[in-house]
PyMOL CGO cylinders between C-alpha atoms (Angstrom):
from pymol import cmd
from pymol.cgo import CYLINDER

trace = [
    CYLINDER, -13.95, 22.75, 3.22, -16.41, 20.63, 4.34, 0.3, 1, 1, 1, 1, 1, 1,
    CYLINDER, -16.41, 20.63, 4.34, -13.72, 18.33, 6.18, 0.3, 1, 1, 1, 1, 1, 1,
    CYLINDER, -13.72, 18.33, 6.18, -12.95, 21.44, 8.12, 0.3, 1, 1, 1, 1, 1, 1,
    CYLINDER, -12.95, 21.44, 8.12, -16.08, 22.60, 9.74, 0.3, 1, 1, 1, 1, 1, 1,
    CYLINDER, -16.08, 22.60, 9.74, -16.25, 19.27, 10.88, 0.3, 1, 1, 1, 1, 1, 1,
    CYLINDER, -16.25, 19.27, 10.88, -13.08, 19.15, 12.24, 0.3, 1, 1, 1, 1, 1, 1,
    CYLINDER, -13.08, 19.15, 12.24, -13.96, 22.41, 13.97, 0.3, 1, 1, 1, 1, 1, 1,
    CYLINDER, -13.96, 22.41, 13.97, -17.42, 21.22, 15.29, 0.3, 1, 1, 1, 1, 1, 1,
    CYLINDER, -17.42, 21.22, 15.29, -15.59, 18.10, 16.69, 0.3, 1, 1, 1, 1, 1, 1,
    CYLINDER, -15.59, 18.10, 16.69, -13.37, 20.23, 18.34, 0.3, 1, 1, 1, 1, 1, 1,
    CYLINDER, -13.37, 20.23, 18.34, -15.14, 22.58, 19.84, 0.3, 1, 1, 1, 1, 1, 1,
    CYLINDER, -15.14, 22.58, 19.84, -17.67, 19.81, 21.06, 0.3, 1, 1, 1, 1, 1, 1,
    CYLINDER, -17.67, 19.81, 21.06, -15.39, 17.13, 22.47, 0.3, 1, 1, 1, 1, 1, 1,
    CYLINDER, -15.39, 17.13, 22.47, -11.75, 18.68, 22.64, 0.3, 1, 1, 1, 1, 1, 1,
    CYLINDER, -11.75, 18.68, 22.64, -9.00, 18.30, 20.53, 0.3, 1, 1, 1, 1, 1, 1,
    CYLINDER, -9.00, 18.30, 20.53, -7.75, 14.86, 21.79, 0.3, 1, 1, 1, 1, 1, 1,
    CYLINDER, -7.75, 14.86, 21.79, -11.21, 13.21, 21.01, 0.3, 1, 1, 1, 1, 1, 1,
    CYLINDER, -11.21, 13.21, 21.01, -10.59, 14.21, 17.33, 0.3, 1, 1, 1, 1, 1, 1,
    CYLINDER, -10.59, 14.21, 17.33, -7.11, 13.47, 17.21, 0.3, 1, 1, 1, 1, 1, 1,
    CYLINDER, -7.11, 13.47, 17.21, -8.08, 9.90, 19.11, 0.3, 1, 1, 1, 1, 1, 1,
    CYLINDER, -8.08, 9.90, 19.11, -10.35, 8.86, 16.29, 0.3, 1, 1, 1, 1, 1, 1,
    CYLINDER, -10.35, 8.86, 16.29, -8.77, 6.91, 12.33, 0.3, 1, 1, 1, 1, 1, 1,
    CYLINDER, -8.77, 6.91, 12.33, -10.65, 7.57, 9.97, 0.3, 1, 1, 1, 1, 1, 1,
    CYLINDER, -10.65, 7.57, 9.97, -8.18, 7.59, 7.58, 0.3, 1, 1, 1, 1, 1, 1,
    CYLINDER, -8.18, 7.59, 7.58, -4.76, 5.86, 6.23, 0.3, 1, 1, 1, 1, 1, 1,
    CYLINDER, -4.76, 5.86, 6.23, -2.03, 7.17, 8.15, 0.3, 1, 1, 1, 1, 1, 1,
    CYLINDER, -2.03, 7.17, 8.15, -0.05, 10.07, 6.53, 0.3, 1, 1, 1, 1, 1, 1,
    CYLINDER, -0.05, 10.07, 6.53, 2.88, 8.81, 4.68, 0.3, 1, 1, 1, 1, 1, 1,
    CYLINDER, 2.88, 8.81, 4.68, 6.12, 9.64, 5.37, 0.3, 1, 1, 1, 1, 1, 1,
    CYLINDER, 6.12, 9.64, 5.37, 7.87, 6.74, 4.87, 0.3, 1, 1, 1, 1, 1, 1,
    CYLINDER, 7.87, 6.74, 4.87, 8.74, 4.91, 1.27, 0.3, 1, 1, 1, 1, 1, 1,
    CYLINDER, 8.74, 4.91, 1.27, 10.41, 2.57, -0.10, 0.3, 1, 1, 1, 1, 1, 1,
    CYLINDER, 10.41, 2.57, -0.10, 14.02, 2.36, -1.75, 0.3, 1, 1, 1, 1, 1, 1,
    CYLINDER, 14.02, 2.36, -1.75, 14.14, 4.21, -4.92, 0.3, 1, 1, 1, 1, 1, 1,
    CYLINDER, 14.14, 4.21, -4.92, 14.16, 3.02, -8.35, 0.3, 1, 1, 1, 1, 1, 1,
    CYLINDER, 14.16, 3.02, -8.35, 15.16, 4.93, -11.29, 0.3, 1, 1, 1, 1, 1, 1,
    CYLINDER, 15.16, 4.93, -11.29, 13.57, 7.93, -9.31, 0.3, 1, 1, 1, 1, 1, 1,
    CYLINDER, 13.57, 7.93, -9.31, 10.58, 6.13, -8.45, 0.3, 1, 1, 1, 1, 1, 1,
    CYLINDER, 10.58, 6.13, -8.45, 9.02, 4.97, -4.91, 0.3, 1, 1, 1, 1, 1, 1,
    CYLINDER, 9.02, 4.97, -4.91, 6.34, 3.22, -3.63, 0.3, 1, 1, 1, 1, 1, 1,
    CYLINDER, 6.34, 3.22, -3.63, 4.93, 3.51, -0.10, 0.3, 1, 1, 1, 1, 1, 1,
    CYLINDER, 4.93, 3.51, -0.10, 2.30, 2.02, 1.55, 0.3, 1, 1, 1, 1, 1, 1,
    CYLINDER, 2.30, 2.02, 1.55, 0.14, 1.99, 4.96, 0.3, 1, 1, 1, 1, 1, 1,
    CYLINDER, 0.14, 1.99, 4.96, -3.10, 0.71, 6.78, 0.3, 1, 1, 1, 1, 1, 1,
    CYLINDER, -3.10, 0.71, 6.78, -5.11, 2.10, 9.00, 0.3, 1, 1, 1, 1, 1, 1,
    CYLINDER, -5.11, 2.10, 9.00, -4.58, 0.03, 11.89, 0.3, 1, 1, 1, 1, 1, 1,
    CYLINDER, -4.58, 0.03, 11.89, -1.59, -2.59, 13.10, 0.3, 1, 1, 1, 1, 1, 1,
    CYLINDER, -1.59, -2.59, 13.10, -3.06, -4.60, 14.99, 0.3, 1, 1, 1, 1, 1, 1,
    CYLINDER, -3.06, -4.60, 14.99, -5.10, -7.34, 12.80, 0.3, 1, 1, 1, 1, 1, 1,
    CYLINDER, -5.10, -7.34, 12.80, -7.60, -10.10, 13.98, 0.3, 1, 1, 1, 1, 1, 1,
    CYLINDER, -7.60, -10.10, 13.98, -6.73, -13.37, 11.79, 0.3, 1, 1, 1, 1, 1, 1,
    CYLINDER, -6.73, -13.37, 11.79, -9.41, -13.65, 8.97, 0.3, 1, 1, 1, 1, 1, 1,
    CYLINDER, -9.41, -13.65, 8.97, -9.84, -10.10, 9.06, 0.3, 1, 1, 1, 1, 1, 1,
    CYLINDER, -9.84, -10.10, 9.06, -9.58, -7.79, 5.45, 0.3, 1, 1, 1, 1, 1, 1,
    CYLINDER, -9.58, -7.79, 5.45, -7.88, -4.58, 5.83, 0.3, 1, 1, 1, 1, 1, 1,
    CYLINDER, -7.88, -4.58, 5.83, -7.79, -1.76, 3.04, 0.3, 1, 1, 1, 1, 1, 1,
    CYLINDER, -7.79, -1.76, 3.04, -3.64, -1.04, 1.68, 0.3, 1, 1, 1, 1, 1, 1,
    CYLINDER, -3.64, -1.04, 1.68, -3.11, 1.94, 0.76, 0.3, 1, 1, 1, 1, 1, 1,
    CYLINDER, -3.11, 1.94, 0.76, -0.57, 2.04, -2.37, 0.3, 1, 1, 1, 1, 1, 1,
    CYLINDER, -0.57, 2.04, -2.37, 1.25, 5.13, -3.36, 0.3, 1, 1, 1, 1, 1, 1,
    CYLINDER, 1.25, 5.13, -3.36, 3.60, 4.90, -6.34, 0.3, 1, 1, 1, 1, 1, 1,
    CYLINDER, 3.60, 4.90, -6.34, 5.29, 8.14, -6.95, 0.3, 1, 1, 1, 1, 1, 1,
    CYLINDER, 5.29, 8.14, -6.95, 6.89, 8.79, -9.80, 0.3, 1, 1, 1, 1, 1, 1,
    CYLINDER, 6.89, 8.79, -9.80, 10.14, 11.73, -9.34, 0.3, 1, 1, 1, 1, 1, 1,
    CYLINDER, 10.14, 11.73, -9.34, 11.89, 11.28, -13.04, 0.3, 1, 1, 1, 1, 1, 1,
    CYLINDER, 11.89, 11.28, -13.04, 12.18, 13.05, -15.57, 0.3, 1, 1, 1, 1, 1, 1,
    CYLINDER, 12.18, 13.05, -15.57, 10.64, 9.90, -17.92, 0.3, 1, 1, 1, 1, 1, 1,
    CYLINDER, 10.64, 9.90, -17.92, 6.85, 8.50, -18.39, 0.3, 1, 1, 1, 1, 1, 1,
    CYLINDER, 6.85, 8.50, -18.39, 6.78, 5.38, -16.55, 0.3, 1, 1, 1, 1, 1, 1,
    CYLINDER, 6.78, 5.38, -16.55, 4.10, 2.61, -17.34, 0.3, 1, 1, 1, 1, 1, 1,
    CYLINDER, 4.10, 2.61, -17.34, 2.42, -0.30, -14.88, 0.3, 1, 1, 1, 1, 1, 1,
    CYLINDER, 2.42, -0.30, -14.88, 1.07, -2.71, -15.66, 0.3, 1, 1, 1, 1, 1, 1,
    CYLINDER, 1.07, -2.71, -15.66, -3.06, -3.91, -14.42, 0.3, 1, 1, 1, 1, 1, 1,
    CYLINDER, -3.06, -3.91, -14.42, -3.87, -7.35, -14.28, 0.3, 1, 1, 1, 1, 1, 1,
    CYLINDER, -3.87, -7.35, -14.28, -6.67, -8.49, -12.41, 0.3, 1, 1, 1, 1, 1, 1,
    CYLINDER, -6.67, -8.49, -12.41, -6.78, -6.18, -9.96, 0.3, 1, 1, 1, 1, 1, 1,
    CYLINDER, -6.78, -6.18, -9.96, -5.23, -6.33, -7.25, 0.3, 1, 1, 1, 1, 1, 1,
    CYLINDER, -5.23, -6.33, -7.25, -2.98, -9.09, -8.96, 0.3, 1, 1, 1, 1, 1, 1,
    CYLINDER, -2.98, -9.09, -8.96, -0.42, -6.59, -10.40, 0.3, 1, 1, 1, 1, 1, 1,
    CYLINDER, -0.42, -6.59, -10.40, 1.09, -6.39, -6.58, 0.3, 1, 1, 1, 1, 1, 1,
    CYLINDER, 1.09, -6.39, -6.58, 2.59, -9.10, -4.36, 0.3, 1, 1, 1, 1, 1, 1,
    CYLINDER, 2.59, -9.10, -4.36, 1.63, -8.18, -0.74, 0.3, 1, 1, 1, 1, 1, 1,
    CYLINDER, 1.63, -8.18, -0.74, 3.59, -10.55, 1.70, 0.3, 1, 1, 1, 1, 1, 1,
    CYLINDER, 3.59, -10.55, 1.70, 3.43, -10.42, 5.80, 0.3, 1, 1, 1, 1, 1, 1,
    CYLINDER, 3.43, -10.42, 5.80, 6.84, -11.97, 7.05, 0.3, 1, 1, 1, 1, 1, 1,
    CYLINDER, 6.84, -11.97, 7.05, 7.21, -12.49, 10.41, 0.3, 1, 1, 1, 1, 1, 1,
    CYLINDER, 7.21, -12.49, 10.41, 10.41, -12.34, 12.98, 0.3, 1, 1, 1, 1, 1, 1,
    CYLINDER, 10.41, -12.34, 12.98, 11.62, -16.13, 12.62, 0.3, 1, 1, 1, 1, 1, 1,
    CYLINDER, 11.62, -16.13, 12.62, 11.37, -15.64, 8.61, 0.3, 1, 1, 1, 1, 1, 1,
    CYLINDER, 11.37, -15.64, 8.61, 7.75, -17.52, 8.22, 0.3, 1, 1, 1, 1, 1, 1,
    CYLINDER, 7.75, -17.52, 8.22, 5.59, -16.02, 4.96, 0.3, 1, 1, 1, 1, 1, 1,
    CYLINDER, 5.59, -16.02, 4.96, 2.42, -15.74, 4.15, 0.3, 1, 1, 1, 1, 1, 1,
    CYLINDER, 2.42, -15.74, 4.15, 1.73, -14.85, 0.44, 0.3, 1, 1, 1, 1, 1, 1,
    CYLINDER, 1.73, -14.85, 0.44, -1.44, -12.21, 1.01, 0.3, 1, 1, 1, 1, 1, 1,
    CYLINDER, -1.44, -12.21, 1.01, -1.09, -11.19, -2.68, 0.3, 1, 1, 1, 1, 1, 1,
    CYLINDER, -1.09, -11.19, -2.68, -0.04, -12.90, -5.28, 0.3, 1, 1, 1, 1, 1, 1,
    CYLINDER, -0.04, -12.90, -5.28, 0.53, -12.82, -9.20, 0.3, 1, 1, 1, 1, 1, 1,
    CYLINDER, 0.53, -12.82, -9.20, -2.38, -14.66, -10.62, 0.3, 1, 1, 1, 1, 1, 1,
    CYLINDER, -2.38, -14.66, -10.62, -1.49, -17.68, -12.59, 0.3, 1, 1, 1, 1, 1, 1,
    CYLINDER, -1.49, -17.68, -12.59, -4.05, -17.06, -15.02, 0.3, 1, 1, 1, 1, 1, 1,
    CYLINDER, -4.05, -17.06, -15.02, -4.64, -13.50, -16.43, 0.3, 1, 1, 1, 1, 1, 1,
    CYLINDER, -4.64, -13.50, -16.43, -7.62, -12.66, -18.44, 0.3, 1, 1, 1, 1, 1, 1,
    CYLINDER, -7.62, -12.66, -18.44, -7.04, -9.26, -18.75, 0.3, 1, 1, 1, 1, 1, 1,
    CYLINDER, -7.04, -9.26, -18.75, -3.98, -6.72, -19.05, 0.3, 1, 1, 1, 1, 1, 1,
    CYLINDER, -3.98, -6.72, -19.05, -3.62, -2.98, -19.48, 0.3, 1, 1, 1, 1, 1, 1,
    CYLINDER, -3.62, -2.98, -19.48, -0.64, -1.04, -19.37, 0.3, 1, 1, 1, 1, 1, 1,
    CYLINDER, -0.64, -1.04, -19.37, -1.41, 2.96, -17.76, 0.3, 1, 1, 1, 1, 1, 1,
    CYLINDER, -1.41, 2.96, -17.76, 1.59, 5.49, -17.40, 0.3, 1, 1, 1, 1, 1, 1,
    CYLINDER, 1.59, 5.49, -17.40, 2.86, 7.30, -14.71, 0.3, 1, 1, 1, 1, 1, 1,
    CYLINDER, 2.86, 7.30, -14.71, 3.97, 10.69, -16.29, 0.3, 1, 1, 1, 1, 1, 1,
    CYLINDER, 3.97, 10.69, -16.29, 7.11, 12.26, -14.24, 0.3, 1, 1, 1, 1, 1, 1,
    CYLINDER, 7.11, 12.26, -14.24, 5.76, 14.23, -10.96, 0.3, 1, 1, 1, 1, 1, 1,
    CYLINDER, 5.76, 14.23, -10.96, 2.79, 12.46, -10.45, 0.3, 1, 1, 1, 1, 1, 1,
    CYLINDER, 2.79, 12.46, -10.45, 1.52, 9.75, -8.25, 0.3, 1, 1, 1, 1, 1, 1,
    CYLINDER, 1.52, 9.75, -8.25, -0.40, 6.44, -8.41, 0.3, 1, 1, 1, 1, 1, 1,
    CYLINDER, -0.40, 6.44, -8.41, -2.55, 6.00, -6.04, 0.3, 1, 1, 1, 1, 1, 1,
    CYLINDER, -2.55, 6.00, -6.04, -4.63, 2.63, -5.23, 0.3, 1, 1, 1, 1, 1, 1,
    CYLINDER, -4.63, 2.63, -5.23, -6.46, 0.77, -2.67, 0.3, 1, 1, 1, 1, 1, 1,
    CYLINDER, -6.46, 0.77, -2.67, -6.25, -2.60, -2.51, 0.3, 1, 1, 1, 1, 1, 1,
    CYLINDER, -6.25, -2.60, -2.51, -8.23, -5.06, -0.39, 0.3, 1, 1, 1, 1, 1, 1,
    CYLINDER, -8.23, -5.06, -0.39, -5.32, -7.26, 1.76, 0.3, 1, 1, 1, 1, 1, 1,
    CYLINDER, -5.32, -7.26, 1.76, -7.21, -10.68, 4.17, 0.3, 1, 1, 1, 1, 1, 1,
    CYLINDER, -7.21, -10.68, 4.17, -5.10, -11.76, 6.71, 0.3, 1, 1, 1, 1, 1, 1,
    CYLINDER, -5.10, -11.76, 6.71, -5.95, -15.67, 6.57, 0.3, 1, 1, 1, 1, 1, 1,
    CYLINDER, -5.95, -15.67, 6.57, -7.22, -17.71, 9.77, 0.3, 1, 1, 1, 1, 1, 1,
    CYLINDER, -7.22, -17.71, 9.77, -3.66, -19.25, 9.67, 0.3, 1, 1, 1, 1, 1, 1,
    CYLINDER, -3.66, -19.25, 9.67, -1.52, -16.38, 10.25, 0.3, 1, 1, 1, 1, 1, 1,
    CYLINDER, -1.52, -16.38, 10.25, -0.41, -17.64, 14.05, 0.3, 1, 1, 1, 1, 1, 1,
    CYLINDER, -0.41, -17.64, 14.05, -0.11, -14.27, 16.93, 0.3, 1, 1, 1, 1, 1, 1,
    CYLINDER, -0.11, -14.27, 16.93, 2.95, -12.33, 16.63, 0.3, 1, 1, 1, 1, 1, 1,
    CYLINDER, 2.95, -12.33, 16.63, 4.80, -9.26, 15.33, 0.3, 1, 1, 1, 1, 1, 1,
    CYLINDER, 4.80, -9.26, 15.33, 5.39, -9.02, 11.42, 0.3, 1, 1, 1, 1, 1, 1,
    CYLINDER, 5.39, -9.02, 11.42, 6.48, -6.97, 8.76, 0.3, 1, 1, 1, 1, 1, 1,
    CYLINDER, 6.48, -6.97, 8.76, 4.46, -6.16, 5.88, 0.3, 1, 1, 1, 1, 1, 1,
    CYLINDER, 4.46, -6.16, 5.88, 5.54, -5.30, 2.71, 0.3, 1, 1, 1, 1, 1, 1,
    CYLINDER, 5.54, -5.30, 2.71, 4.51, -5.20, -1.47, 0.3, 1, 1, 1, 1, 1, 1,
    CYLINDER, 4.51, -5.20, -1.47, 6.12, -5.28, -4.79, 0.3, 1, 1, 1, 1, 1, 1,
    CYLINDER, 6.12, -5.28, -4.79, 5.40, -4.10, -7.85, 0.3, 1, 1, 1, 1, 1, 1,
    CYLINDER, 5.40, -4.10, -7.85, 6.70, -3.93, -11.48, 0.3, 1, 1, 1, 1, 1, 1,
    CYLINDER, 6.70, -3.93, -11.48, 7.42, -1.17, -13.84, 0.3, 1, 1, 1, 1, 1, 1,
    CYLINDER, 7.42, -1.17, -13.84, 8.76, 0.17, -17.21, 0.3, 1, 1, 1, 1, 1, 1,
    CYLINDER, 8.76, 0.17, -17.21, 10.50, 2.77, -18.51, 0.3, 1, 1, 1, 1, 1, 1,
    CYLINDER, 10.50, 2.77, -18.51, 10.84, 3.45, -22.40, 0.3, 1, 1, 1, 1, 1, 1,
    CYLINDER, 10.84, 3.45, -22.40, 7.89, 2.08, -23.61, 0.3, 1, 1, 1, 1, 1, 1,
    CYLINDER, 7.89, 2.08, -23.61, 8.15, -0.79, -21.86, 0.3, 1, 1, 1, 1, 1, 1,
    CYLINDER, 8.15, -0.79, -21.86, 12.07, -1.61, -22.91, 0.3, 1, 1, 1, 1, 1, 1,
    CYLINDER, 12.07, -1.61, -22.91, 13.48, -1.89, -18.99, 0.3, 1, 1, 1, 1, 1, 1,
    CYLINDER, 13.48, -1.89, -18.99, 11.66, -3.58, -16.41, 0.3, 1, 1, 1, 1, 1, 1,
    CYLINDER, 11.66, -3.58, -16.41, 12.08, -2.46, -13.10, 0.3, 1, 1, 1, 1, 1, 1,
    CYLINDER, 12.08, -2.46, -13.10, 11.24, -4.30, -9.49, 0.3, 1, 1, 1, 1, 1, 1,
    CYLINDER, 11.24, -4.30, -9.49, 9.65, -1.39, -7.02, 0.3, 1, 1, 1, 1, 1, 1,
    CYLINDER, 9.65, -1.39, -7.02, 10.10, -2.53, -2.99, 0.3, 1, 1, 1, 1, 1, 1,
    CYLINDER, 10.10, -2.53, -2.99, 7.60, -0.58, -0.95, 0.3, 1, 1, 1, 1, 1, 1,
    CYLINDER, 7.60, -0.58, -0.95, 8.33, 0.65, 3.16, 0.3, 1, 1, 1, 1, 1, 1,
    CYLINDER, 8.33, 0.65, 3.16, 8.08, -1.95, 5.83, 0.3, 1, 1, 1, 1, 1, 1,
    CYLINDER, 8.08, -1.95, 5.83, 4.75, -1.97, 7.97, 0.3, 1, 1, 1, 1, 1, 1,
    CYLINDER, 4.75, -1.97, 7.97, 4.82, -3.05, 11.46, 0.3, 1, 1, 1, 1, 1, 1,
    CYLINDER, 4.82, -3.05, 11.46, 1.35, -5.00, 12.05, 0.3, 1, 1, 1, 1, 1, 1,
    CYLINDER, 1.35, -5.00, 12.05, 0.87, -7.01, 14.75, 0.3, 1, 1, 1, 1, 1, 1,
    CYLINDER, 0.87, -7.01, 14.75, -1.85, -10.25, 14.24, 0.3, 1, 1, 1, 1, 1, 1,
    CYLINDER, -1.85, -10.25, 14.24, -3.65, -10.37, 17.87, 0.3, 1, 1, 1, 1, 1, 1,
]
cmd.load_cgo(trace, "trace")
């Protein structure tokens, strides 16, 4: 409600493409990744464009649209996702990564029709050289008490590293 009236001052003040200029939010998503035994994952940023050295907030969204409980895995957080940034002539850069040494784990399910939702802090390292890239995470899950393990492939994001 509150989110309203403000949209409504801002409008009113400063027109409606002054609001509609400003991000102060993740982008809406409407794109996810392939799914997996009816499950997705999707993910987005609130910008593109990245300096080098700079942290941006990922947004994670793991939905899950079967009929069974599913269960992730948390490690570490944010260690229970690999994040990479790939760029057009196939370099990496590993922005997430398993850990090699866990000293916690939980498991948490996903019961069928809802959603996961998670932020995770992602740093673009100094080295990451100017270009266009394509950014996309992974992440693991169960189904039947942990029985099948399953690989989930989020969208592609588009960022550009200024």
């Amino acid at each position: 409600m509150i989110r309203i009236i403000l949209i409504s001052l801002c409008v009113i003040n400063f027109g409606a493409s002054a609001c509609i200029a400003q991000t102060n939010g993740p982008q809406t998503i409407a794109n996810w990744g392939e799914g997996v035994q009816d499950v997705q994952m999707a993910i987005t940023m609130t910008n593109s464009v990245v300096e080098p050295g700079s942290e941006i907030p990922l947004l994670t969204v793991i939905k899950n649209s079967s009929t069974n409980v599913i269960t992730v895995q948390e490690i570490d957080m944010p260690g229970d996702f690999y994040v990479a940034l790939t760029g057009s002539a196939g370099e990496r850069y590993d922005l997430i990564q398993l850990p090699i040494i866990v000293r916690s784990v939980s498991f948490r399910p996903i019961n069928p029709g809802e959603q996961e939702v998670r932020t995770l802090p992602v740093t673009f390292g100094k080295n990451i050289k100017p270009g266009d890239y394509t950014l996309q995470a992974t992440r693991w899950f169960w189904v039947e008490s942990r029985a099948y393990q399953f690989k989930l492939v989020s969208n592609s994001l588009k960022v550009r590293i200024k």
